[in-house]
MDTraj code that builds the backbone (N, CA, C; nanometers):
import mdtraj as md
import numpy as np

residues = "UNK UNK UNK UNK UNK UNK UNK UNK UNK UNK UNK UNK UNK UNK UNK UNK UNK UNK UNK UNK UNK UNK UNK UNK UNK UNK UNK UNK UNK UNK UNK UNK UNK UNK UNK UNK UNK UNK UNK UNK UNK UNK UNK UNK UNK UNK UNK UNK UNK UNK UNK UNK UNK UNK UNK UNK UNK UNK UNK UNK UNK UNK UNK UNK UNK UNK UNK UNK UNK UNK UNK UNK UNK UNK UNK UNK UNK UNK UNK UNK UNK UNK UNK UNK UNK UNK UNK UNK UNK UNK UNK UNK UNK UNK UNK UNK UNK UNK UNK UNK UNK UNK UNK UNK UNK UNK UNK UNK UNK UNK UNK UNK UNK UNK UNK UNK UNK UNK UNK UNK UNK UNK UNK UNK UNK UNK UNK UNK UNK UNK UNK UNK UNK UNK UNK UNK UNK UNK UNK UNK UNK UNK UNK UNK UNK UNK UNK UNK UNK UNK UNK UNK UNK UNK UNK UNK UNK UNK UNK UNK UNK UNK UNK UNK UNK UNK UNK".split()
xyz = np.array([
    [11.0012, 14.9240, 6.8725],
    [10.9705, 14.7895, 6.9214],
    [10.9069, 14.7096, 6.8078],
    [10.9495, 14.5893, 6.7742],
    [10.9102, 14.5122, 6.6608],
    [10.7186, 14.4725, 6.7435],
    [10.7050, 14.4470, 6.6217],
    [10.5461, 14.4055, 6.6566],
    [10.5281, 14.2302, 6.6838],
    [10.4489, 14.2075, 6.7133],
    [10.4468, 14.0451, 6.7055],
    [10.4748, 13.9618, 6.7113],
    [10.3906, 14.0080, 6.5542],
    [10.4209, 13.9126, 6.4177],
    [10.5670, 13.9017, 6.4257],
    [10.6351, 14.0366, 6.3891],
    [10.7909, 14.0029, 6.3685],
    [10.8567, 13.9050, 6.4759],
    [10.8337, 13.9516, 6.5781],
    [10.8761, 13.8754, 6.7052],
    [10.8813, 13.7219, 6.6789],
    [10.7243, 13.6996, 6.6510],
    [10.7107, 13.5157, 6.6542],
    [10.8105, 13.4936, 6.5647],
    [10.8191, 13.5334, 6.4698],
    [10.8835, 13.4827, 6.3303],
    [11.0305, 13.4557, 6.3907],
    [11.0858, 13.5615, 6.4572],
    [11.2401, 13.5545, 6.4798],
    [11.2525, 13.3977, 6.6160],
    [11.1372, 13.4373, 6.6714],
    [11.1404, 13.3079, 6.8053],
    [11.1719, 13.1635, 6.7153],
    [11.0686, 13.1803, 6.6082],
    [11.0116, 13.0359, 6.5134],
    [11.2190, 13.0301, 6.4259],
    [11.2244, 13.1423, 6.4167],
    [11.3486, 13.1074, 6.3326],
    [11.4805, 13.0464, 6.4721],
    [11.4895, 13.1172, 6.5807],
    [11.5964, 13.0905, 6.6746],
    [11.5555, 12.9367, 6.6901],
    [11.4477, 12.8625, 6.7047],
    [11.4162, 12.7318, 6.7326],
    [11.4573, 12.6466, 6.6489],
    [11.3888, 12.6779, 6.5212],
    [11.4723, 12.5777, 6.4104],
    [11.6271, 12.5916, 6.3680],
    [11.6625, 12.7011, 6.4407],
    [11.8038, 12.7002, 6.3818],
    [11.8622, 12.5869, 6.5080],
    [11.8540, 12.6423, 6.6206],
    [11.8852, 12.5320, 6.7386],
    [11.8771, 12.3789, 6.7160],
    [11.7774, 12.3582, 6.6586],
    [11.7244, 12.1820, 6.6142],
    [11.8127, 12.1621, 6.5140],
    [11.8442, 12.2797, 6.4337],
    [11.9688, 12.1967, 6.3150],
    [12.0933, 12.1733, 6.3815],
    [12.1073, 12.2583, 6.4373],
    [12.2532, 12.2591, 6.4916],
    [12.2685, 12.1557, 6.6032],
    [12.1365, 12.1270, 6.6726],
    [12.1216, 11.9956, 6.7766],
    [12.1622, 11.8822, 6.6963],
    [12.0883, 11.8908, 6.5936],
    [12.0882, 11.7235, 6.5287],
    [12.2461, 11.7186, 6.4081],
    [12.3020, 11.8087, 6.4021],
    [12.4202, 11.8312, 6.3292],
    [12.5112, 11.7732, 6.3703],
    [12.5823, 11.7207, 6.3094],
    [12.7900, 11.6007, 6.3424],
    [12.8887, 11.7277, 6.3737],
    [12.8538, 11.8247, 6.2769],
    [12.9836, 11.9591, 6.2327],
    [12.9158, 12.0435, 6.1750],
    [12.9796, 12.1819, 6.2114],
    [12.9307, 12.3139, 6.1625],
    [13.0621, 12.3850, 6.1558],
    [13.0659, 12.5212, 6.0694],
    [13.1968, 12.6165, 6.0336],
    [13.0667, 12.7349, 5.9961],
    [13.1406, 12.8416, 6.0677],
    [13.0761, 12.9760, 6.1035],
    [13.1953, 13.0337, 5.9707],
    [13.1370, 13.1458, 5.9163],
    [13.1978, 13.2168, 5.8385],
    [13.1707, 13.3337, 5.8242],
    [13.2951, 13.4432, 5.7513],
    [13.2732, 13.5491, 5.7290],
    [13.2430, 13.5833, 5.5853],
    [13.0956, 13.6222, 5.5141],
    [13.1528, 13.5964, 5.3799],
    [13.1559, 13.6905, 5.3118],
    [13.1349, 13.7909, 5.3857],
    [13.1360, 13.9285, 5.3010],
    [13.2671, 13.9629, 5.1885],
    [13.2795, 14.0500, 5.1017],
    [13.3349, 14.0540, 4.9948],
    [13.3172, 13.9585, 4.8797],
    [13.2421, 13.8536, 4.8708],
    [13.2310, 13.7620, 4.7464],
    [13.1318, 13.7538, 4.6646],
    [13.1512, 13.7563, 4.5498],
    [13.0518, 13.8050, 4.4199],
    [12.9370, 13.6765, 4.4251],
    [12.8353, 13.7117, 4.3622],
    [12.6749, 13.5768, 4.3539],
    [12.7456, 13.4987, 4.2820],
    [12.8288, 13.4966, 4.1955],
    [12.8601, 13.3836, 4.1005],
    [12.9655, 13.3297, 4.1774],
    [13.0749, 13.3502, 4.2594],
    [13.1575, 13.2830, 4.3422],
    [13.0177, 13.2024, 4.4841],
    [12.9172, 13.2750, 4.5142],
    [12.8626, 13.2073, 4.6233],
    [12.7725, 13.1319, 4.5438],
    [12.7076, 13.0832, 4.4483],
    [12.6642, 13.0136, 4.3944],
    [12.6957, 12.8886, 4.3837],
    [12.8659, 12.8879, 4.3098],
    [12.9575, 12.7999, 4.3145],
    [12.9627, 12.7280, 4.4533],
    [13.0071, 12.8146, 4.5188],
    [13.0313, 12.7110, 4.6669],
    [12.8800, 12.6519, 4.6939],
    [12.7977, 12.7410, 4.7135],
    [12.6475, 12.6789, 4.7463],
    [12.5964, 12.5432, 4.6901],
    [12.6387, 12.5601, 4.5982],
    [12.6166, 12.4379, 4.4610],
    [12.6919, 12.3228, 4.5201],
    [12.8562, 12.3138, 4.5481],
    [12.9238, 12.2397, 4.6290],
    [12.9226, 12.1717, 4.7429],
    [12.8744, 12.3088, 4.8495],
    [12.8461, 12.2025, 4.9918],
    [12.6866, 12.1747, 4.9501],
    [12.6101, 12.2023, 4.8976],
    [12.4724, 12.0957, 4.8618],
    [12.4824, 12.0014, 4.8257],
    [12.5864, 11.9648, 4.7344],
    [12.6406, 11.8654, 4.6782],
    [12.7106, 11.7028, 4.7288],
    [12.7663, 11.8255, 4.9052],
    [12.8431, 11.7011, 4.9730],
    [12.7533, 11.7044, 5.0805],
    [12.5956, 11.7755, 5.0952],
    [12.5112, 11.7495, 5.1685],
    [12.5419, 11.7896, 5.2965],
    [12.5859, 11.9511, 5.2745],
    [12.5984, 12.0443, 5.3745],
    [12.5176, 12.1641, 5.3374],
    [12.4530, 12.1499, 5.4502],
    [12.3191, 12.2654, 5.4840],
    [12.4215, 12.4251, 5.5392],
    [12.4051, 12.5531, 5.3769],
    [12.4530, 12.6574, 5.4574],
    [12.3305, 12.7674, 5.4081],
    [12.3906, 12.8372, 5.4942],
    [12.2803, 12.9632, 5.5456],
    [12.3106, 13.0635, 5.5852],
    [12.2773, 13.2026, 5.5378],
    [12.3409, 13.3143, 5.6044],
    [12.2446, 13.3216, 5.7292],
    [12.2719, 13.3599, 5.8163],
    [12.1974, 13.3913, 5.9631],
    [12.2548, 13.5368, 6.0089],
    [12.1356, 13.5767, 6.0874],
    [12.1986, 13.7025, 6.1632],
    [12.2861, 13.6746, 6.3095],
    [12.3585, 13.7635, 6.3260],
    [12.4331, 13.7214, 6.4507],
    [12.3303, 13.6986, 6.5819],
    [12.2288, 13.7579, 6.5927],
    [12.1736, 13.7812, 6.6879],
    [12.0633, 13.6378, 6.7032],
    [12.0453, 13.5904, 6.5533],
    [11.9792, 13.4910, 6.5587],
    [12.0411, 13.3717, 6.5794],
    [12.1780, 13.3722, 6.5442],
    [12.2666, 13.2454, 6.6037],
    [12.3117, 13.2252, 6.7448],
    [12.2980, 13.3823, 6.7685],
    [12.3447, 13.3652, 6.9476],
    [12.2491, 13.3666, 7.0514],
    [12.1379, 13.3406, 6.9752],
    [12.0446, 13.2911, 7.0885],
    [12.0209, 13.1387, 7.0500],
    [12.0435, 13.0612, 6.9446],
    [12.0270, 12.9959, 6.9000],
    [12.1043, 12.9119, 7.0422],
    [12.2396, 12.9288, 7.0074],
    [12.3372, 12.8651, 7.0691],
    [12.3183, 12.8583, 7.2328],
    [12.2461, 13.0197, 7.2789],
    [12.2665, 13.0011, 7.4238],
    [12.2197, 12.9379, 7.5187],
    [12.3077, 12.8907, 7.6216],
    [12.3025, 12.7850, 7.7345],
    [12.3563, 12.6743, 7.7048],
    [12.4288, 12.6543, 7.5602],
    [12.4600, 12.5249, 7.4928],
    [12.5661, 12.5427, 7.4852],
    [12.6913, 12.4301, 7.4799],
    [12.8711, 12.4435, 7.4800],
    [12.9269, 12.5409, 7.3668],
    [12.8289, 12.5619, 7.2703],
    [12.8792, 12.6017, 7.1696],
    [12.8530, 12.7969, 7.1573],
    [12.7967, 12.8406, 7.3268],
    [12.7759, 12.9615, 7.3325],
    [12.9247, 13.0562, 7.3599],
    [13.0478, 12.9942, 7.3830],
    [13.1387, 13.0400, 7.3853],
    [13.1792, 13.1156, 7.1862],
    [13.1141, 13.1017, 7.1250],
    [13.1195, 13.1193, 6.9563],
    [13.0595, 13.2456, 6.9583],
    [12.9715, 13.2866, 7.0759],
    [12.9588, 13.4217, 7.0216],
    [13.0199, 13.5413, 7.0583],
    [13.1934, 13.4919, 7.1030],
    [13.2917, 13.6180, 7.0221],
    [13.3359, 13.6402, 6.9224],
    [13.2437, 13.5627, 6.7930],
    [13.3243, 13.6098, 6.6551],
    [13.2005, 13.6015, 6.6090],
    [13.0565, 13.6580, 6.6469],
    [12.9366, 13.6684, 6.5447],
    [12.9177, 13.7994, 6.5771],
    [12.9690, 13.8992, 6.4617],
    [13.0076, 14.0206, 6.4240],
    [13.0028, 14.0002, 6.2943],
    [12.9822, 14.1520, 6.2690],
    [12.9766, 14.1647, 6.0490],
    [12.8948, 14.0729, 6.0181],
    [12.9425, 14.0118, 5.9064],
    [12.8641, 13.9153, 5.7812],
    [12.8456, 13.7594, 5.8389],
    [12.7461, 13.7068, 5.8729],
    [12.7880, 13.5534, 5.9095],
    [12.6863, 13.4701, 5.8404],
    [12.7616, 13.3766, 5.8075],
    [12.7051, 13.2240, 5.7544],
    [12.7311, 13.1198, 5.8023],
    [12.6747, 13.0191, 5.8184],
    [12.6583, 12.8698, 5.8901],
    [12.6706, 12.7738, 5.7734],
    [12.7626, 12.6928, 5.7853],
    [12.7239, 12.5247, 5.6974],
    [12.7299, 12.4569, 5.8204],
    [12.6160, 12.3694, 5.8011],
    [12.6112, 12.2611, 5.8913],
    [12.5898, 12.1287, 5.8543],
    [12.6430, 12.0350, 5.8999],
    [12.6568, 11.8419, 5.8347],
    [12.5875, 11.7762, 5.9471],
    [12.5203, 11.7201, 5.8898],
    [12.4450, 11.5924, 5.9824],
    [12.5323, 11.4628, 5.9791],
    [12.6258, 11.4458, 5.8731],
    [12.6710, 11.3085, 5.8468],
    [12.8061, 11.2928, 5.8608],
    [12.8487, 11.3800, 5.8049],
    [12.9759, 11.4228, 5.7103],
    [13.0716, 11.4644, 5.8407],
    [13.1448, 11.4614, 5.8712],
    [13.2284, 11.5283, 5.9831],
    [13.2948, 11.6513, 5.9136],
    [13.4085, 11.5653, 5.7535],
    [13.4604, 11.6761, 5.7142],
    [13.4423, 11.7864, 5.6183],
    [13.2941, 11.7327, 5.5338],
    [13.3042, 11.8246, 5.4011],
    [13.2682, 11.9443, 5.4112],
    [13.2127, 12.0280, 5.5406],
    [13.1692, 12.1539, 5.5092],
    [13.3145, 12.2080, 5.5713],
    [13.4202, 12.1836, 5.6610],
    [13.5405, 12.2316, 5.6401],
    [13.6440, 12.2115, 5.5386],
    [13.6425, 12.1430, 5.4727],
    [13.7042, 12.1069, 5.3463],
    [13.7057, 12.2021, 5.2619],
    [13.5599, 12.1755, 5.2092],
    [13.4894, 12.3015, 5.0994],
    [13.5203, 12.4265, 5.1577],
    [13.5033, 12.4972, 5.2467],
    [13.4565, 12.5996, 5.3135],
    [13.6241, 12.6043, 5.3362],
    [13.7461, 12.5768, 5.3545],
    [13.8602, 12.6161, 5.3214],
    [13.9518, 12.6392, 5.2517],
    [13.9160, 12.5817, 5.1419],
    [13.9647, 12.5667, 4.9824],
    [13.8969, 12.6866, 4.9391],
    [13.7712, 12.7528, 4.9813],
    [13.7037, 12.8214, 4.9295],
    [13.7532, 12.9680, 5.0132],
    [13.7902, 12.9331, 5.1412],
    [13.8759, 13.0913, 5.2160],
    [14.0168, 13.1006, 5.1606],
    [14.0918, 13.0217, 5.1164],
    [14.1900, 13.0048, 5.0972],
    [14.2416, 13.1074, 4.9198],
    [14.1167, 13.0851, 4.8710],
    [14.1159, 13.1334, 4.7163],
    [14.1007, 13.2534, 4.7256],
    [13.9717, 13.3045, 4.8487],
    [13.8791, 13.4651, 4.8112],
    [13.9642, 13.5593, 4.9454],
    [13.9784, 13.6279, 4.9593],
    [14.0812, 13.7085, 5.0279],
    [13.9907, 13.7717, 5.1155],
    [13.8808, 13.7835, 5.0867],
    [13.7247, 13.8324, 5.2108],
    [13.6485, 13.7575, 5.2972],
    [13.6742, 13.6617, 5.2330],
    [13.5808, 13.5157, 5.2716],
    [13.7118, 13.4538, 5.3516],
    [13.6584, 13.4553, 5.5254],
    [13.7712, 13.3537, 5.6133],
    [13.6256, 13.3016, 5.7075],
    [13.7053, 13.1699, 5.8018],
    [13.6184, 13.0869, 5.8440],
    [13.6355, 13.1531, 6.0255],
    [13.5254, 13.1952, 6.0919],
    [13.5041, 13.2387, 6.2076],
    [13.5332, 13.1452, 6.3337],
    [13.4667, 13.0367, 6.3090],
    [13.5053, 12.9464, 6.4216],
    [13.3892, 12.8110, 6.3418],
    [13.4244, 12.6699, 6.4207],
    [13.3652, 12.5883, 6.3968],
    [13.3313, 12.4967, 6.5402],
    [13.2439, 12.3815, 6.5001],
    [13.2135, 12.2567, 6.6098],
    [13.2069, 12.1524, 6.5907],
    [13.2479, 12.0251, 6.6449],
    [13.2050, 11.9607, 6.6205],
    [13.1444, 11.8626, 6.7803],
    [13.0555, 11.7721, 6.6858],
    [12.9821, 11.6589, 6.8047],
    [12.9216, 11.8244, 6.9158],
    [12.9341, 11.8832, 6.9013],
    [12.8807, 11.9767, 6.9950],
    [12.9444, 12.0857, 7.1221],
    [13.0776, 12.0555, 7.0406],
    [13.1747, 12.1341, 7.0975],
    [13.2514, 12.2202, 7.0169],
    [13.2923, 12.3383, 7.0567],
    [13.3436, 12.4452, 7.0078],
    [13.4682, 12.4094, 6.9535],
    [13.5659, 12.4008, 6.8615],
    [13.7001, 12.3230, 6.8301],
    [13.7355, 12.5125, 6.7769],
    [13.8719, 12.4620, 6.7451],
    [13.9654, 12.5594, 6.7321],
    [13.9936, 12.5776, 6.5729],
    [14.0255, 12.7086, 6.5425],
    [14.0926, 12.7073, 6.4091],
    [14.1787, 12.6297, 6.3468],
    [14.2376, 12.5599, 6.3826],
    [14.3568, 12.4517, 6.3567],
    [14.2891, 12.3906, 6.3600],
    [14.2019, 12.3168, 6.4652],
    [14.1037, 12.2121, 6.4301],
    [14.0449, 12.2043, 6.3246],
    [13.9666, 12.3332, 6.2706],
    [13.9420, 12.2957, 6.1500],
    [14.0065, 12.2753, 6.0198],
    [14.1075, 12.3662, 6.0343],
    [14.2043, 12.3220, 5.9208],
    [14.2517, 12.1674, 5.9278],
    [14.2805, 12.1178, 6.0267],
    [14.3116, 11.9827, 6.0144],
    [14.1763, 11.8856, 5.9815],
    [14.0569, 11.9009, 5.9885],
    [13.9541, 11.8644, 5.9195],
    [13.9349, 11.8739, 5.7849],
    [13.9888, 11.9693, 5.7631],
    [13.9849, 12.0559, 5.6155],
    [14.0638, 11.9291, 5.5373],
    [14.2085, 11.9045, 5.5932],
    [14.2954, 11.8166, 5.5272],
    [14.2469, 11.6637, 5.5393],
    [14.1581, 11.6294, 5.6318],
    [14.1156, 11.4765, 5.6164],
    [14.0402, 11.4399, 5.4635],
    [14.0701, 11.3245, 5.4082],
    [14.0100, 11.2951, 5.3095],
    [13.8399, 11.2708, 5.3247],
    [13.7439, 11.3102, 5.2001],
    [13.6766, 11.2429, 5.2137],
    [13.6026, 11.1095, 5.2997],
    [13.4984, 11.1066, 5.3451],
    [13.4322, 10.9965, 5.3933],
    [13.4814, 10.8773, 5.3052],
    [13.3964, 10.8871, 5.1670],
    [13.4447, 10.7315, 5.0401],
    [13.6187, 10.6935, 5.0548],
    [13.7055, 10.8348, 5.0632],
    [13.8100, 10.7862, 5.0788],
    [13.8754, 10.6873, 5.1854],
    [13.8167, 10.7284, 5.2658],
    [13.8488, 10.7022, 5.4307],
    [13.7591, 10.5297, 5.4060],
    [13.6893, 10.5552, 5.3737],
    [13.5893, 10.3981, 5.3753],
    [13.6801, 10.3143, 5.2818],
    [13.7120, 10.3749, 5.1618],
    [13.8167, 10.2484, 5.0543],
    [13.9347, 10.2179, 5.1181],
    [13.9959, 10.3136, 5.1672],
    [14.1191, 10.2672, 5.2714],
    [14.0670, 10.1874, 5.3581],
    [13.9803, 10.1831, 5.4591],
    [14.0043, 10.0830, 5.5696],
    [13.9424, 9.9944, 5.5094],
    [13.8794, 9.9389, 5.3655],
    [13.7965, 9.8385, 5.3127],
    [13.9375, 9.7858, 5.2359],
    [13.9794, 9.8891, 5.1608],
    [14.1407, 9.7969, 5.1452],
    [14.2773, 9.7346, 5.2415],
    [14.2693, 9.7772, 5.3374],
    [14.3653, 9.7579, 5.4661],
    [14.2776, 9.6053, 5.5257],
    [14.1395, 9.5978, 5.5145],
    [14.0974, 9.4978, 5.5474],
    [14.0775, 9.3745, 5.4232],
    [14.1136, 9.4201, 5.3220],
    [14.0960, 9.3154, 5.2222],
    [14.2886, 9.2527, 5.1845],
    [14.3878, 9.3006, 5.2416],
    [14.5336, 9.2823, 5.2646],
    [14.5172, 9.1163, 5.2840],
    [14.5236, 9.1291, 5.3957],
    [14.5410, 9.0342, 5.4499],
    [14.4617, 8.9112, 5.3932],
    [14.3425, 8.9109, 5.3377],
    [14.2508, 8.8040, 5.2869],
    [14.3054, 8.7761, 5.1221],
    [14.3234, 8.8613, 5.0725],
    [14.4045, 8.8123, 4.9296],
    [14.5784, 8.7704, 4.9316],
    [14.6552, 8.8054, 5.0203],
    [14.7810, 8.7193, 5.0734],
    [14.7147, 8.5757, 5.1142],
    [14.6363, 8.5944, 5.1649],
    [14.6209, 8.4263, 5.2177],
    [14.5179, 8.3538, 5.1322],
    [14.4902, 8.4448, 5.0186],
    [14.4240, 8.3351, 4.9021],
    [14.5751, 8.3314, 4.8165],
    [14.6687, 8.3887, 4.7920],
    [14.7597, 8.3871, 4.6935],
    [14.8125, 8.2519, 4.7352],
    [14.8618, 8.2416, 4.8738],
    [14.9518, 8.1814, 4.9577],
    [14.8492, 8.0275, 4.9095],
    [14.7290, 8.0299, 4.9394],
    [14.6582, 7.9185, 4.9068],
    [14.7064, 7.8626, 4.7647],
    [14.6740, 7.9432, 4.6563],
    [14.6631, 7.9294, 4.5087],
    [14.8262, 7.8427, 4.4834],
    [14.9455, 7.9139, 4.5597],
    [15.0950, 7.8885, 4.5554],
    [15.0828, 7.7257, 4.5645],
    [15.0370, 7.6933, 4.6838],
    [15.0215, 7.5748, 4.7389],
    [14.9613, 7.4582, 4.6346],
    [14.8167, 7.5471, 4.5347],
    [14.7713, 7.4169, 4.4807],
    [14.8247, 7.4422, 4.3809],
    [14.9103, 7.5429, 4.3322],
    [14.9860, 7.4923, 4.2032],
    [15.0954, 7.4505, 4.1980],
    [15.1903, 7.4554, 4.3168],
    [15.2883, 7.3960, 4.3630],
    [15.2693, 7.1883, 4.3827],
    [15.1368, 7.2076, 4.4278],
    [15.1151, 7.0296, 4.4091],
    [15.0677, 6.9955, 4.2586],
    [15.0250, 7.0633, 4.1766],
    [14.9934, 7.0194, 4.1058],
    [15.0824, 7.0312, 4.0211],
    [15.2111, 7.0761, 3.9873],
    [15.3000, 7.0694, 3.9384],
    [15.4188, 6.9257, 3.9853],
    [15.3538, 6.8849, 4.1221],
    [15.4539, 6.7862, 4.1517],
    [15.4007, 6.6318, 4.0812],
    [15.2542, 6.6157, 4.0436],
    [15.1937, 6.5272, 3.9911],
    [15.2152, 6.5013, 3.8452],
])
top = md.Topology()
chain = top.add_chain()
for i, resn in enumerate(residues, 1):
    res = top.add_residue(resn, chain, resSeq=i)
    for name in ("N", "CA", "C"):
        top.add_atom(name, md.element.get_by_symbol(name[0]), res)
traj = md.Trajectory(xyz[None], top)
């Protein structure tokens, strides 16, 4: 029987893990066993980078984390090795990263993911995986909205050099 101390510590850890994952957009559960410190470094370095919070967790500490919450159906794949990235902002970059990165290491595959607070599917995340960037996604609809406003300055410009050629 653990003592305590140990006890509180694991309670204090199941709580804050819950509050991340409360206040989180998207999360991707993983398996990461088989991959060398200098390959997990790399990725670590990456999703910090796109301002995704990951973490190895124990299974036991994620599945209490989760329980009573939509996302307790996830603990049929917290077995073996598990790690958490989780995004507060970002919808797609910790599946992005985190598939480019299963895709390379032959040990390292992605367990299940969520988003908004629901359990989504493997395909789901792969199709997350393939959405561009946030900046991308923002210059496209900032260019799709700037279309139309530079046609109708051209169309203007046509007009006053068209009269001023008639003078």
């Amino acid at each position: 029987m653990p003592n305590a101390a140990v006890l509180e510590q694991k309670k204090k850890q199941v709580v804050e893990l819950s509050a991340k994952i409360a206040e989180s957009c998207t999360g991707v559960v993983v398996d990461y066993k088989g991959i060398n410190v200098a390959d997990d470094t790399k990725l670590r370095k990456e999703l910090r980078e796109a301002g995704v919070e990951y973490f190895v967790v124990k299974n036991t500490i994620l599945s209490r984390a989760i329980a009573g919450t939509d996302l307790e159906e996830m603990n049929s794949v917290l077995e073996g090795t598990t790690a958490i990235a989780i995004s507060k902002e970002d919808y797609v970059a910790a599946a992005r990263i985190l598939k480019k990165f299963a895709d390379a290491h032959d040990n390292f595959s992605i367990k299940a993911g969520y988003l908004d607070g629901k359990v989504i599917s493997l395909d789901m995340v792969d199709s997350l995986a393939k959405l561009p960037s946030r900046e991308v996604l923002l210059a496209t609809v900032l260019g799709a909205f700037q279309a139309p406003m530079a046609a109708f300055a051209r169309a203007v410009q046509a007009i006053v050099d068209k009269n001023g050629d008639a003078e």
